[in-house]
N, C-alpha and C positions, 0 to 999 in steps of 0.2 A: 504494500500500500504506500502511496505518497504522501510525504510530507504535507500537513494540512496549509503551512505557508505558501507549499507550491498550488495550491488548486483555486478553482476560481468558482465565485456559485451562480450556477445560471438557474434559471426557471423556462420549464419547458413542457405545454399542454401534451398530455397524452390520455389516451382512453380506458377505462376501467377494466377492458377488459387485458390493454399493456399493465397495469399496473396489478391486476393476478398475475400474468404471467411473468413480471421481474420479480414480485414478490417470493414465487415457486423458485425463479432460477437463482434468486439470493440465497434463497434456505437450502437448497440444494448443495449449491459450492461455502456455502457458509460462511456466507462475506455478507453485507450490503447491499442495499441498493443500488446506491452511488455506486459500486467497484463494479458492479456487472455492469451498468452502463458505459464506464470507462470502459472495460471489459471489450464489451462490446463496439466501441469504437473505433479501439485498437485494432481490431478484428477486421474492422470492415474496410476493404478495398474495392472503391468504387470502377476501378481498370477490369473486373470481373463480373459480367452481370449476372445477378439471381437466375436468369431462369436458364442457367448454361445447365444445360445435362451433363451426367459423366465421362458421354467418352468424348464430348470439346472439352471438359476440363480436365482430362487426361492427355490431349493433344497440347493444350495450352501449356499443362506442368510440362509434358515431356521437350515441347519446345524451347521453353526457358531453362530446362536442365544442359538441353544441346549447348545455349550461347555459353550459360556459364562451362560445361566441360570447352568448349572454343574458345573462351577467355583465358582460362584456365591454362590452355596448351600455348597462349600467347606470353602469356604471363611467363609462364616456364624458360619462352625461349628468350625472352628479353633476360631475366634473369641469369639464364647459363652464360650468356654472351657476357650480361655485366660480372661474373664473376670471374670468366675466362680475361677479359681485360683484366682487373685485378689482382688476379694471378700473375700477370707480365708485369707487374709494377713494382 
């Protein structure tokens, strides 16, 4: 949980029937109200829409898996080269 100096209090309408339903997911992970809302915000990336099914959002992770392995091998080769300089020094 955050520091209470770091938070900010907003006010924010929602419907009774959101407010069973945070009250269950508080009691559940057994925190707050407030933490599952942060919780929940934390959470939410709007780059991915709700109504993707599994196997686009299986396409989607496996694609972003790809860049970063391709990163990754970029990364490697800059590295080897700067330590192979380096090493001549």
């Amino acid at each position: 949980m955050q520091a209470a100096s770091d938070l900010v209090r907003k006010q924010y309408l929602i419907a009774p029937r959101q407010i069973e339903k945070l009250q269950l997911l508080a009691k559940k992970q057994k925190s707050s109200a407030a933490e599952v809302v942060r919780m929940a915000i934390d959470a939410f990336n709007p780059d991915v829409p709700a109504d993707m099914d599994e196997s686009e959002l299986f396409d989607l992770v496996s694609a972003r898996v790809k860049e970063a392995i391709a990163d990754t091998a970029t990364t490697r080769k800059r590295l080897k080269k700067t330590l192979a300089l380096l090493g001549e020094k």
